[in-house]
LONUMI-651769 format. One record per residue (C-alpha): residue number from 1; x, y, z. Coordinates in steps of 0.25 Angstrom, whole numbers, plus 5000, padded with zeros to 4 digits. Example, Ala and Ser with C-alpha at 12.3 -4.5 7.8 and 13.67 -1.06 7.14 Angstrom:
LONUMI-651769
1 5049 4982 5031
2 5055 4996 5029
***
This chain:
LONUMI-651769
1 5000 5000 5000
2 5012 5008 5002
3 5023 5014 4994
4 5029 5000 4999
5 5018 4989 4995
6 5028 4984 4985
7 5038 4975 4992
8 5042 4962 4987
9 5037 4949 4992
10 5047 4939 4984
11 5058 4947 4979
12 5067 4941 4966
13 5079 4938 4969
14 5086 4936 4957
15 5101 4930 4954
16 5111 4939 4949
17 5114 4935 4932
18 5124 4927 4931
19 5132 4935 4921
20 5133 4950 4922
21 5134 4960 4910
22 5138 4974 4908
23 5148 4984 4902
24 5159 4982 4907
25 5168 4993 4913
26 5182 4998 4911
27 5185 4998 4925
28 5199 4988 4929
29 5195 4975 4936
30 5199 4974 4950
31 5209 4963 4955
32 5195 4959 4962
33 5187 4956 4950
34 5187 4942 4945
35 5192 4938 4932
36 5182 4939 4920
37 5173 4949 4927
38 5172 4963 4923
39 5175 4973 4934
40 5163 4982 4931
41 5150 4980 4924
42 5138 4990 4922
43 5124 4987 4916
44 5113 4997 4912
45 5099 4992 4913
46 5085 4998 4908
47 5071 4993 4910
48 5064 4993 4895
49 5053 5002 4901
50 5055 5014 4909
51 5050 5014 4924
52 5042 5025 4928
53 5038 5030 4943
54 5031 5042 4949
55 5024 5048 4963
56 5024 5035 4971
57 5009 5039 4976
58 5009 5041 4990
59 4998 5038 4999
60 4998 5049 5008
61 4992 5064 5006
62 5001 5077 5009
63 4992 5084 5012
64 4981 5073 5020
65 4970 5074 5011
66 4965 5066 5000
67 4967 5076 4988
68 4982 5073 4986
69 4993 5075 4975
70 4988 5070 4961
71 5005 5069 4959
72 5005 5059 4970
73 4994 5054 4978
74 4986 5043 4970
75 4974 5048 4978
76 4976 5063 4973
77 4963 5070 4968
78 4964 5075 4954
79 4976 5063 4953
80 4977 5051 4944
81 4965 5041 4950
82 4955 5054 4954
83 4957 5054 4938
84 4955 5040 4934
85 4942 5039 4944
86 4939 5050 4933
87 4940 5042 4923
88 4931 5032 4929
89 4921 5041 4932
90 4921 5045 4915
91 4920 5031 4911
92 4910 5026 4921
93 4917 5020 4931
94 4917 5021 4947
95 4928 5030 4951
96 4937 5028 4965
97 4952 5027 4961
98 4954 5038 4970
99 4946 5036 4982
100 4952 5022 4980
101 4967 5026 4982
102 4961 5038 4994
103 4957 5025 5003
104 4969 5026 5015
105 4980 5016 5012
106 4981 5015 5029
107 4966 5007 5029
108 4973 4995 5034
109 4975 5000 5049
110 4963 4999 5052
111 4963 4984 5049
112 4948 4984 5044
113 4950 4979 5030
114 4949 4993 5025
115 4954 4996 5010
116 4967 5004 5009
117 4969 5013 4999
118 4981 5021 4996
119 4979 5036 5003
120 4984 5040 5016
121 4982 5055 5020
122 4996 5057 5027
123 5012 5055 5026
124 5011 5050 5041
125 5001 5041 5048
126 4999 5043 5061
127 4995 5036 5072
128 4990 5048 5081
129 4982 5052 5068
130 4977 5040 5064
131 4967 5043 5054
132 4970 5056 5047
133 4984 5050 5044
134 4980 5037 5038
135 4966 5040 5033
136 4962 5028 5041
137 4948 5030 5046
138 4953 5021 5060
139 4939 5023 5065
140 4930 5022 5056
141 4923 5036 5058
142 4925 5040 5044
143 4933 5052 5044
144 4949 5054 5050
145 4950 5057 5064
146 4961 5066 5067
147 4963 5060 5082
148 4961 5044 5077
149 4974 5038 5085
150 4978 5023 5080
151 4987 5013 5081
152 4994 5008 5068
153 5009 5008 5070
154 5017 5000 5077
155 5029 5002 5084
156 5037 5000 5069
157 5030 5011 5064
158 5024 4999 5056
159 5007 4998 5052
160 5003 4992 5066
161 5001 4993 5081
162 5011 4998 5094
163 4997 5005 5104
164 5003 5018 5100
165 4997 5029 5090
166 5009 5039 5088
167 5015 5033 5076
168 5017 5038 5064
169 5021 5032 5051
170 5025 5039 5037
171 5017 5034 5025
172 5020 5045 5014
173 5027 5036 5006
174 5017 5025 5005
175 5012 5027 4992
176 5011 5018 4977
177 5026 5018 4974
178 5026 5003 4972
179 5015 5005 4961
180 5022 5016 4956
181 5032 5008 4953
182 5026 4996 4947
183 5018 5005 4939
184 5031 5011 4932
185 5035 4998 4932
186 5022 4993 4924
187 5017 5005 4915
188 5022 5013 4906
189 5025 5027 4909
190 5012 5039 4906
191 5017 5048 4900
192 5008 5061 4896
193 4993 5065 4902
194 4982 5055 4897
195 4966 5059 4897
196 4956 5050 4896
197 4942 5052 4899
198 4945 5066 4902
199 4954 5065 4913
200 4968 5068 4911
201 4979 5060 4918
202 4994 5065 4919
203 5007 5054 4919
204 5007 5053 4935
205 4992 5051 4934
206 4993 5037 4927
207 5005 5033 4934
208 4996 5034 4946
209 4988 5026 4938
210 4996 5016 4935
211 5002 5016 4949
212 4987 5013 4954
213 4986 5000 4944
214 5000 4995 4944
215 4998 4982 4955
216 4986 4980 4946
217 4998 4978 4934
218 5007 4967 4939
219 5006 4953 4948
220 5018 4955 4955
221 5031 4960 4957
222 5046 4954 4958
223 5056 4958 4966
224 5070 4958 4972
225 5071 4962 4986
226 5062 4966 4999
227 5057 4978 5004
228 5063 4982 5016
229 5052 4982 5030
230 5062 4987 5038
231 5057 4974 5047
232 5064 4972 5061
233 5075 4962 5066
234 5070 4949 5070
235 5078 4943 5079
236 5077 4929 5085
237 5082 4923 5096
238 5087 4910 5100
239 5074 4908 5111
240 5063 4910 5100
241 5061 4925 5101
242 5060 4934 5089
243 5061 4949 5091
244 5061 4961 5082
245 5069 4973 5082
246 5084 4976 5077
247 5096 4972 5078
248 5104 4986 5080
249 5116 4982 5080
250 5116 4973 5068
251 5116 4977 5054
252 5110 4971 5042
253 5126 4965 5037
254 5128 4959 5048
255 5116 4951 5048
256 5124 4947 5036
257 5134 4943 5042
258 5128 4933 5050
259 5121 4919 5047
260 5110 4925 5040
261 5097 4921 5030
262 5088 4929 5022
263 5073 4928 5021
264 5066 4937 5010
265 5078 4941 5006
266 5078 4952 5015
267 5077 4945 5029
268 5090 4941 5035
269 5091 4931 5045
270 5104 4933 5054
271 5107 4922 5062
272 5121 4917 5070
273 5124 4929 5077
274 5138 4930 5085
275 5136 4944 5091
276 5126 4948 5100
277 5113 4957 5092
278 5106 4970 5098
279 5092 4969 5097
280 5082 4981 5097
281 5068 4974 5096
282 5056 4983 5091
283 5051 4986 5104
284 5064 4993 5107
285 5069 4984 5118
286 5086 4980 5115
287 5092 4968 5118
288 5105 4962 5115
289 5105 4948 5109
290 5117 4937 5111
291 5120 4927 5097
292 5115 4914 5106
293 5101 4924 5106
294 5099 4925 5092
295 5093 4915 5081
296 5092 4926 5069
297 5090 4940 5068
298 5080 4944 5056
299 5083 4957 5048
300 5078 4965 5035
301 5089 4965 5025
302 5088 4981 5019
303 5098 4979 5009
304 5090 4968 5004
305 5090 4964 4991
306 5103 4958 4989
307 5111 4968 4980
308 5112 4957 4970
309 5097 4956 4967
310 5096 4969 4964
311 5107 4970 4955
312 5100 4957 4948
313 5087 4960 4949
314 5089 4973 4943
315 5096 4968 4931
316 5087 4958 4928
317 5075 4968 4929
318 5082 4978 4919
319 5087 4967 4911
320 5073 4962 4908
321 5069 4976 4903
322 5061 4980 4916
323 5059 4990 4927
324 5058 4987 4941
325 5055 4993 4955
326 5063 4994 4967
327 5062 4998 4982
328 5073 5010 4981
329 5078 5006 4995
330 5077 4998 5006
331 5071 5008 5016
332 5058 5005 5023
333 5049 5013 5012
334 5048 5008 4998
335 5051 5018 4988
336 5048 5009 4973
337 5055 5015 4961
338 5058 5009 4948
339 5071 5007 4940
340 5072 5006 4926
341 5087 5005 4923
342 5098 5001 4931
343 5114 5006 4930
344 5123 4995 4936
345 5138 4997 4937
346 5146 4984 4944
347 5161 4986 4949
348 5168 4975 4955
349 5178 4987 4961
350 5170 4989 4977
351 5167 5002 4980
352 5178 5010 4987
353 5180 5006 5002
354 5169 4996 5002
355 5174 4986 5012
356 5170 4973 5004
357 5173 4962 5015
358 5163 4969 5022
359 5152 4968 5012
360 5140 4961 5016
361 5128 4958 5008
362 5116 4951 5005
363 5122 4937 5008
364 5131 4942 5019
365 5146 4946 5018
366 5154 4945 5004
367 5162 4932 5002
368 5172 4938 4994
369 5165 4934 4979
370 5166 4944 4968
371 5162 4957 4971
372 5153 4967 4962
373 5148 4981 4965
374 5137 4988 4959
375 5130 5001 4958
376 5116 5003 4951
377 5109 5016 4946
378 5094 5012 4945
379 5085 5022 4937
380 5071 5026 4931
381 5068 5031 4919
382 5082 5035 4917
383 5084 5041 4932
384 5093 5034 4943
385 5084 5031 4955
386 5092 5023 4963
387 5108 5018 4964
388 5114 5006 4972
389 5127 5000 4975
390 5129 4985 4979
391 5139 4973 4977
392 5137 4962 4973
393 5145 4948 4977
394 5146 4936 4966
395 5153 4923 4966
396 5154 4920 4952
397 5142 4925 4943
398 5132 4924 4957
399 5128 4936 4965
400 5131 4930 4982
401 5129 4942 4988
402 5127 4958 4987
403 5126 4969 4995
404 5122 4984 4993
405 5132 4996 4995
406 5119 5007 4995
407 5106 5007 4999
408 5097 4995 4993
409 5085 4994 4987
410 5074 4985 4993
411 5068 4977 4983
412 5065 4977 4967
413 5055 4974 4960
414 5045 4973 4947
415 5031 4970 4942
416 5033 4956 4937
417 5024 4958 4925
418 5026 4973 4917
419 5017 4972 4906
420 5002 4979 4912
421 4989 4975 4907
422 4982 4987 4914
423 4969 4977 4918
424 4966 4970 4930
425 4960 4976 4944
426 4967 4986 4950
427 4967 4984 4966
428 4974 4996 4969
429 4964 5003 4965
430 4952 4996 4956
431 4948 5009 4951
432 4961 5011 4943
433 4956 5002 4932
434 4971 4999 4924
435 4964 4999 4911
436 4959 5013 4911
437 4974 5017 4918
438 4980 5011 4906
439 4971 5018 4896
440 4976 5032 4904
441 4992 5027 4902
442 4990 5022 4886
443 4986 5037 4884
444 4997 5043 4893
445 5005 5036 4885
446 4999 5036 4870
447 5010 5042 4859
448 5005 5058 4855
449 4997 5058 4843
450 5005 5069 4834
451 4995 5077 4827
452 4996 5076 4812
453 5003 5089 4808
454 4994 5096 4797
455 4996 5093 4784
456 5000 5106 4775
457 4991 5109 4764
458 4994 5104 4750
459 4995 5115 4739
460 4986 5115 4728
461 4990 5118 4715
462 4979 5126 4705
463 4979 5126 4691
464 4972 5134 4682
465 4967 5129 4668
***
């Protein structure tokens, strides 16, 4: 429902090609590099069609009313599905796209069943001001009372319960930037203002549009990597209990360092410790556990996915001519943009004072295979969004390990099928029919009629007899 929803469920995981191709740069080979491989490669990679984005949609109002931004609130009056329930009022048919999307997103608390839609009329909810915050109607009365105290945050700041109503949680934003996404992804670009039946609709207004009807588009997604939930520490003890908080004293590489497994790829499972661990469980209480105490210690893996996926993964994609989404970084928020391109530089020289016997990635520390460092430009429509270094560890032609020397993304990922048929039910919204939306984009997108330039008069010659 939020900017979030998109998050993958079971992430590909795909091998590294077996063989790697690319221009090859003038640059010396180290006395490090093996013999018969090129000490630097470089590949340029395009997506046969364009990706396109735009507003991400957000939920809430600025201003806490229901009139909105037609430039950025789906809901806006005078924006894009006020103008299509237009159009269904010309041809006959029940309008309501508008009221649809104006239903609060935040119905859920009240744990009725009610619909959610997709408005809510603030930046922050809060506890202490309940209703006018969420646009929950808590008790029923049928109107926002500006005194309604409730209980829906827990003590994580997470939707939930702690007996406490002086929470507060930032919600601006939640908005549609998965669908925005995959609409890009999906749809050709609009390009000029269309009219039809009157009502004229700019560019953004279809991509609105075609943001509302995307999920309707597609079946399901692929992926490479998790989203990050910023989950706590699970530790486990030796006499059955579990507990959650943090392990303050213990980073994320040296759970690596240990006996560990992975589950979901981003879940590791650290187990054989030999030093004692520091443990500050959610309730804030500290205590200090000794090795023989400990079965395992559970933890979020943020520099999840493995360098090496991503490298492959985005290969492959380009390679097959298409355009993918990605989950810029691994913070807490998901922030979905789409890549188009991709400019990779690999160099077997490591970075300047980069301590490599210290490098510990994916698989735990290095083992002192072949080394490969990479940087990557990603970009849209010809413009650079985002640029990541990583290495990479092979034993032969096979990836065995990676690690990331920026920020990471979270996950990747792309509509399995990319050819739409604009039918179907559309349960974002079922007044949004996806036929009449693609009638709208085929005008956008018609070629200009030239008119016919006017034709100079022929002379006439007369002759007298």
């Amino acid at each position: 429902m939020a900017c979030s929803v998109r998050s993958p469920s079971s992430p590909a995981q795909p091998t590294a090609p077996s063989q790697e191709t690319g221009e090859a740069a003038s640059s010396s080979p180290t006395a490090s590099t093996p013999v018969g491989k090129k000490t630097s490669n470089s590949w340029n990679l395009k997506a046969e069609r364009k990706a396109w984005s735009c507003s991400y949609w957000p939920f809430s109002s600025s201003e806490g009313d229901t009139v909105g931004d037609p430039g950025r609130n789906l809901w806006a009056m005078h924006g894009c599905l006020d103008k299509f329930d237009k159009v269904l009022t010309a041809r006959g048919k029940k309008a309501g796209a508008r009221n649809h999307e104006l239903v609060p997103a935040l119905n859920f608390l009240k744990g009725d069943g009610s619909a959610c839609g997709y408005y809510i009329p603030s930046y922050v909810i809060r506890e202490s001001d309940a209703e006018r915050t969420t646009g929950v109607d808590f008790s029923g009365s049928g109107k926002l009372d500006p005194k309604a105290e409730v209980d829906f945050l827990d003590s994580n700041n997470g939707f939930g319960k702690n007996g406490e109503t002086n929470g507060n949680l930032s919600v601006g934003w939640w908005g549609s930037c998965d669908q925005v996404a995959l609409a890009g992804l999906l749809f050709d670009k609009p390009t000029k203002n269309a009219s039809i039946d009157g009502i004229e609709f700019t560019p953004l207004d279809i991509m609105g549009l075609l943001t509302v009807i995307a999920n309707s588009q597609t079946t399901s997604s692929e992926y490479c990597g998790w989203r990050f939930q910023k989950r706590p520490d699970l530790l486990e003890l030796n006499d059955g209990r579990i507990l959650e908080g943090r392990a303050t004293k213990l980073t994320t590489k040296d759970c690596l360092k240990h006996t560990f497994k992975r589950v979901h790829g981003n879940q590791i499972i650290a187990s054989d410790f030999k030093d004692d661990v520091f443990f500050m469980e959610t309730s804030g209480e500290k205590k200090v556990y000794t090795p023989e105490q400990i079965k395992s210690l559970t933890r979020e893996d943020r520099n999840e996915p493995a360098a090496h996926h991503f490298h492959a993964t985005v290969k492959k994609w380009l390679r097959e001519g298409r355009a993918f989404a990605m989950d810029k970084d691994s913070g807490e928020h998901v922030w979905n943009i789409n890549v188009d391109e991709a400019e990779i530089k690999k160099d077997r020289t490591p970075p300047r004072n980069l301590e490599i016997e210290k490098l510990v990635g994916f698989n735990g520390p290095v083992s002192g295979k072949d080394l490969c460092f990479y940087s990557i430009n990603l970009k849209k429509d010809g413009y650079s969004t985002n640029r990541y270094r990583y290495w990479i560890e092979k034993d032969g032609d096979k990836d065995i390990n990676s690690g990331w020397l920026t920020n990471n993304p979270a996950f990747l990922w792309r509509p399995k099928e990319d050819q739409p048929k604009f039918d179907g039910p559309n349960p974002r919204n079922p007044f949004v029919n996806p036929d009449i939306v693609r009638e709208i984009l085929e005008k956008s997108n018609a070629p200009e009629i030239e008119p016919a330039s006017p034709q100079e008069p022929s002379e006439t010659l007369s002759v007298s007899v």
